[in-house]
C-alpha positions, 0 to 999 in steps of 0.5 A: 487495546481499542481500534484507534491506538497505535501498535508500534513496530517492537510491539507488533513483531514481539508479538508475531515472534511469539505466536504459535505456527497455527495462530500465525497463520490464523493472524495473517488471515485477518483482513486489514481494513483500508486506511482513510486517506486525508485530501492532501494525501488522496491529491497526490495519490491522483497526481501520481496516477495521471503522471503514470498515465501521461509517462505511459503515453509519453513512452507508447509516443515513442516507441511508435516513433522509433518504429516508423 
């Protein structure tokens, strides 16, 4: 099976099911590379990040508020 074909989730946990304790372990311990990220997708994982930033200052505003 090449790198680029996909393995759906039936397949993947047949395969899991069957494995030996040893080579379950051996298995988990394979690194799983990073996904390349298409622009659309790299755009809202950034929005999202300065949404959390600009709610954490919004929330640190306001309880400074409630404190004075």
């Amino acid at each position: 099976m090449s790198q680029h074909e996909h393995v759906s989730d039936a397949d993947a946990g047949f395969v899991l099911s069957n494995l030996e304790p040893d080579q379950l372990a051996l298995a988990k311990n394979v690194p799983v590379p990073r996904r390349k990220l298409k622009s659309g997708e790299l755009a809202l994982v950034w929005a999202l990040r300065l949404y959390l930033v600009f709610m954490l200052a919004v929330v640190c505003w306001q309880a400074w508020i409630a404190v004075r």
